[in-house]
N, C-alpha and C positions, 0 to 999 in steps of 0.2 A: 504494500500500500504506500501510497504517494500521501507525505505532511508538507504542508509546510506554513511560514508563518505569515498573517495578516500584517500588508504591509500596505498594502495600494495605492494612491494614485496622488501624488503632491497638488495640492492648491495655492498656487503663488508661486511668488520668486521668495528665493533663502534669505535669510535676513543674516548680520553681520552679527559677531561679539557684543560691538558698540551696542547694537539696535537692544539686544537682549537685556545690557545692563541699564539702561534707559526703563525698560517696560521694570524691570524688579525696582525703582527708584519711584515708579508713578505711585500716587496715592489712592488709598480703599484694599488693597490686598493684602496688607501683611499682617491685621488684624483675623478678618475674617477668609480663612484657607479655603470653604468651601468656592469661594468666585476672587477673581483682583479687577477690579475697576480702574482703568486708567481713564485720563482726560478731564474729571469733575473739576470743574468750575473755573476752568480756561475758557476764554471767550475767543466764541465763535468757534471753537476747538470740538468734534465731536468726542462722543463717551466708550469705552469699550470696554465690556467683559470679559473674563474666560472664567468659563466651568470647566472645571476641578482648577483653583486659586493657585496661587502658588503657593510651594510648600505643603501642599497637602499629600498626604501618606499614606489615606484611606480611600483613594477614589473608586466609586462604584465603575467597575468594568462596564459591564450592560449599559451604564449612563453616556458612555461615551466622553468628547470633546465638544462643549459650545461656545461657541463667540459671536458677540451680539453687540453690533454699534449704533447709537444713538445720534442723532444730528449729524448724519454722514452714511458712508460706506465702506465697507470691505476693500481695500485696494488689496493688501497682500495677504498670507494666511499660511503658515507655514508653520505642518504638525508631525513630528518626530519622534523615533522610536530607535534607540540604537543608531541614528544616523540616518536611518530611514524612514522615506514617509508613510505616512498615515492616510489612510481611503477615507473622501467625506465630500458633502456637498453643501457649495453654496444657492444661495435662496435667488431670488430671479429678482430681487430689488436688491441684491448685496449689501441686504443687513445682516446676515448673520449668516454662522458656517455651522457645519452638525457633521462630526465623526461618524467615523462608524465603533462596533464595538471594540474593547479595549483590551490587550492583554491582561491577564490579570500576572500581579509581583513583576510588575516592570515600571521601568521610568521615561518618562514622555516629558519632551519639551512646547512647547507653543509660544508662535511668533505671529501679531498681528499689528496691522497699519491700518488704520481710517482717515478718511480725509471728509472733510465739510464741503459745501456747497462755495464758503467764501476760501477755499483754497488751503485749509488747518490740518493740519495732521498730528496724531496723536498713536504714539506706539504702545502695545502691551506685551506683557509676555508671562510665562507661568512654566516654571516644571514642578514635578508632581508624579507619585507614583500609584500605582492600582492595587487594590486586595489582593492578598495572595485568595489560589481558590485551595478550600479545603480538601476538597473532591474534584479529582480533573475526568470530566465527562470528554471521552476519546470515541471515533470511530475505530469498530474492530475488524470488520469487516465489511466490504460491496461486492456486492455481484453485478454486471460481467467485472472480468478482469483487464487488467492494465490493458490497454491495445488491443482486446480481444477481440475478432472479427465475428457480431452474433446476426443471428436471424431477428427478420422484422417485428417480431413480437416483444424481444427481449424488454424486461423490465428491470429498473435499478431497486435493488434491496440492498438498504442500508443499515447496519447492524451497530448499538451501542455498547458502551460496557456498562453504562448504568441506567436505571429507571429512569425516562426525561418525566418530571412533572410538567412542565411549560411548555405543554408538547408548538404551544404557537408559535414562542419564542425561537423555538429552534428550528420548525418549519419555515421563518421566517428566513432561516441563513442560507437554507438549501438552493439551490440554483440549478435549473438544467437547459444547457446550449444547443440548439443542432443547427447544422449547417442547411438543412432545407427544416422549415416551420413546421409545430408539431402542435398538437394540441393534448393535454395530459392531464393528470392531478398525483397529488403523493395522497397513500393511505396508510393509516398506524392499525398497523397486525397485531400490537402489542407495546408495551411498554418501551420496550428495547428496540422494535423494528419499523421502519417505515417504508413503503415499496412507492417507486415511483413507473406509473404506466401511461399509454396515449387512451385515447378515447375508444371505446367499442367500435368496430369495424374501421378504422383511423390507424394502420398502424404505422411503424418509423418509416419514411420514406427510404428506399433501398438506395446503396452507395452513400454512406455520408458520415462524419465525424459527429460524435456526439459527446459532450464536455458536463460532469457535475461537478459541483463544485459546493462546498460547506463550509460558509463563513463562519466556524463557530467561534473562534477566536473572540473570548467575553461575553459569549452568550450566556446568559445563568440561566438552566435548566432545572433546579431544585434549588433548596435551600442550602447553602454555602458550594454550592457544585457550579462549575462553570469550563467551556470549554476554553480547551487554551490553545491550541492547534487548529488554523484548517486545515483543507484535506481537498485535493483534486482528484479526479479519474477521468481518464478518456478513454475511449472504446471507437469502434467503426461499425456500421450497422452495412454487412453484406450486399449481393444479392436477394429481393423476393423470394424465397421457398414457400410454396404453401402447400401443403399436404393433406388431403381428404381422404376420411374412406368408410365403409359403411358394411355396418355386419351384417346388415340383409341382403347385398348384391356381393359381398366376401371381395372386394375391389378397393384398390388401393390409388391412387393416381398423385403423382409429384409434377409440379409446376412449378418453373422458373420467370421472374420476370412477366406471369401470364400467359406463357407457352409449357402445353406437357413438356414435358422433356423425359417422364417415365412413368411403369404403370403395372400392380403383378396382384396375380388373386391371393389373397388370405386365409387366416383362420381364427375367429378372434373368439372371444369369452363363451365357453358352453354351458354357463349358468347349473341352476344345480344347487348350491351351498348357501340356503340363506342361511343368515346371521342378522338377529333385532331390526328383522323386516327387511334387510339388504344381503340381494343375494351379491356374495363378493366373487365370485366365478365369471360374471359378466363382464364387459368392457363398459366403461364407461362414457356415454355421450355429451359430448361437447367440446369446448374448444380449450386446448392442452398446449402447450409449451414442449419442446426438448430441451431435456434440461441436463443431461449427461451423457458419456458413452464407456460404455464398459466392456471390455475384450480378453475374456470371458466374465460374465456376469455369471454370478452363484443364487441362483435360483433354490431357494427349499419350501418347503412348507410348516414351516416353522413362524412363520406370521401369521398362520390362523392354531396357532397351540397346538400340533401333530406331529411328532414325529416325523425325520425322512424315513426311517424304517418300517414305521406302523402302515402296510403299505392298504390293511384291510380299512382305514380310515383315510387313504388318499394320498399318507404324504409318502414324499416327493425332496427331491437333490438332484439338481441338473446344471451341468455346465455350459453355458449359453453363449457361441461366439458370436459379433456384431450385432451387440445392443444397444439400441437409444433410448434411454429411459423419457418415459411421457408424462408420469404422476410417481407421487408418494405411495400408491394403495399400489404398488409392483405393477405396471402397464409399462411393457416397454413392446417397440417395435423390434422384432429379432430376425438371426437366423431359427431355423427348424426342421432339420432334413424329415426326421421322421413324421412332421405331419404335413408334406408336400402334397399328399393323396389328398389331402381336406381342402388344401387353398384355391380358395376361389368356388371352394363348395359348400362348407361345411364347417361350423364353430367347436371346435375340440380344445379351446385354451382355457387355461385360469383365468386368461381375461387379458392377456398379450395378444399384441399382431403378429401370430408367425408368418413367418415371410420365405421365398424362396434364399436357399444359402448365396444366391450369387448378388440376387437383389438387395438381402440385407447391408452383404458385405459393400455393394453400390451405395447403398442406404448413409451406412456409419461414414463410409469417407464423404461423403457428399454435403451432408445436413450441417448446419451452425448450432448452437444452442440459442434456445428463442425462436427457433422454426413451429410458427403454427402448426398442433394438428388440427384437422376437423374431423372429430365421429361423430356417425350418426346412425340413427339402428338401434341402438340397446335401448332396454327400461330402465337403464340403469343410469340416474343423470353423475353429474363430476361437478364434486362439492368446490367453491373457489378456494377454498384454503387445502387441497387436495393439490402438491406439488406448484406450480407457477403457473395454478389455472385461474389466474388474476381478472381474465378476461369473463366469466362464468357471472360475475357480478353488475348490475346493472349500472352503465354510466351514473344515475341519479347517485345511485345507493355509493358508489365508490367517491366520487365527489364530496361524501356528506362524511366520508372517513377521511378527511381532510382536517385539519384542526382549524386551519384559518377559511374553510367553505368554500373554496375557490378551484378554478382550473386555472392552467401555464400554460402559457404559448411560449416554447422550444425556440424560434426563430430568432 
């Protein structure tokens, strides 16, 4: 995984030594630490504050950087961090600047200039250090990975190491870039996780760079917890694959771009084993993600509590070459010499797509992870939180698992 630290984009020209010790000499801030007021009761001279004052030692991270002038404007603004600048923006009548958030146990300088309408200038300036955080709330892991070439469906899952309380706060840092416009929302799985998808039938446009990014740097997520690291990923979203296929015509078809490009009969779920009303022997209908490959995958029967031995109960130990796993509940697309005679006839699986050996093996080198399936045919529908079938949930309904209620346009 990719850190690194919130540093972004300087506002202003640099101001000198001279300038700095000018601002620490103005009056109003060396009483009161939380702000420094320079310029009061100069004539014709405007006013100017900085939040977090000088000398202050406790500044709230999440609060950020402000400065605010009074009878004038912003000409310069120059906010530092180790030498480097600080991301923030000024206001469109340049009265005033707003950081972004703050590291937390660091020290920051601020350099500002206003000037009057009759031509007055008045400099401030302030350093000041942030709360340590008690609790550093880190990214532990995302999915896709670094550079990783996925299929159009792929969705970003973002994993913490700690409970975010503020789940808005931190939704607020997240960022997703793409090179052709997308339209999306992020949803919280959980405390820990939040998945970021495009809209139902909308997926990433094929060929293209896609960039998130997690300003979490000051963000406070709980009580004394606060991120101190961001964190970038970039990934490339492939070729279109899209994959269908249906237990009642036993047909499989792969589509590139919009054109077949291949196509081979099956065998999928021959039901049989319910379990608290779900028979788990079936395939699952609806729209699935690839989400891994395994060369050989170990197949047993030990996820439904059976022995491989017990063989008067079903179970089962099979070495599976060229599998693409579809879902969490074991659906994968595979090889299956021995039930060649069924495909394209006949449903003899646990609830896998067996496939011809040579197809599958086309299958595995072919596919990205993120490769839409589409099944259709079974009673058996595919729960969204059943492996990366993200899409299984209704735009409204996913939207509304948003903390701040909203969709992102990618572009």
């Amino acid at each position: 995984m990719q850190r690194r630290l919130g540093t972004g984009v300087r506002a202003g020209a640099g101001l000198t030594g001279a300038v700095l010790l000018l601002a620490a000499c103005s009056g109003g801030g060396e009483k009161d630490k939380s702000e420094t007021v320079a310029g009061q009761g100069a004539a014709n001279a405007p006013q100017v504050t900085i939040t977090p004052g000088d000398g202050s030692g406790k500044a709230k991270p999440e609060a950020g950087v402000e400065i605010k002038a009074a009878g004038g404007t912003l000409e310069q603004v120059t906010v530092t961090r180790k030498g480097k600048p600080v991301e923030g923006q000024m206001s469109a009548d340049k009265t005033s600047w707003k950081s972004r958030t703050l590291r937390p146990g660091s020290k920051y300088e601020v350099s500002a200039v206003a000037k009057s309408p009759q031509g007055k200038t008045t400099t401030a300036g302030s350093k000041f250090s942030t709360l340590k955080a008690e609790n550093e709330l880190e990214i532990i892991d995302v999915t896709p990975d670094k550079n990783e070439k996925v299929g159009v469906g792929m969705p970003i899952q973002v994993t913490f190491n700690h409970d975010v309380g503020d789940r808005k706060a931190v939704e607020r840092a997240l960022e997703v870039k793409s090179t052709k416009a997308a339209t999306g929302a992020w949803y919280w799985m959980s405390d820990t996780q939040v998945v970021f998808r495009t809209k139902n039938g909308h997926y990433w446009k094929a060929n293209q760079k896609v960039t998130f990014t997690a300003k979490l740097s000051g963000v406070k997520s709980s009580k004394k917890t606060y991120g101190v690291d961001d964190f970038t990923r970039s990934f490339r979203i492939g070729d279109e694959h899209m994959i269908t296929a249906s237990t009642k015509t036993h047909r499989l078809t792969v589509k590139k771009n919009g054109k077949k490009v291949n196509g081979w009969g099956i065998s999928a779920g021959r039901g049989g084993r319910v379990v608290n009303g779900v028979d788990t022997y079936l395939t699952t209908s609806g729209v699935h993600l690839t989400m891994g490959k395994e060369n050989p995958a170990i197949m047993t029967s030990e996820w439904m509590g059976v022995k491989p031995d017990d063989k008067a109960n079903g179970g089962y130990k099979e070495v599976i070459p060229f599998a693409v796993r579809i879902s969490n509940s074991g659906e994968y697309i595979h090889s299956m010499a021995s039930t060649v005679w069924a495909q394209g006839h006949q449903n003899v699986s646990h609830g896998c797509l067996n496939s011809p050996p040579s197809k599958a093996e086309w299958f595995y080198n072919w596919s990205y992870r993120g490769d839409p399936v589409v099944i259709s045919g079974s009673k058996r529908g595919l729960d969204y939180t059943n492996g990366w079938s993200f899409y299984q949930l209704s735009w409204k309904k996913w939207v509304k698992g948003s903390a701040l209620d909203r969709e992102v346009t990618t572009g």
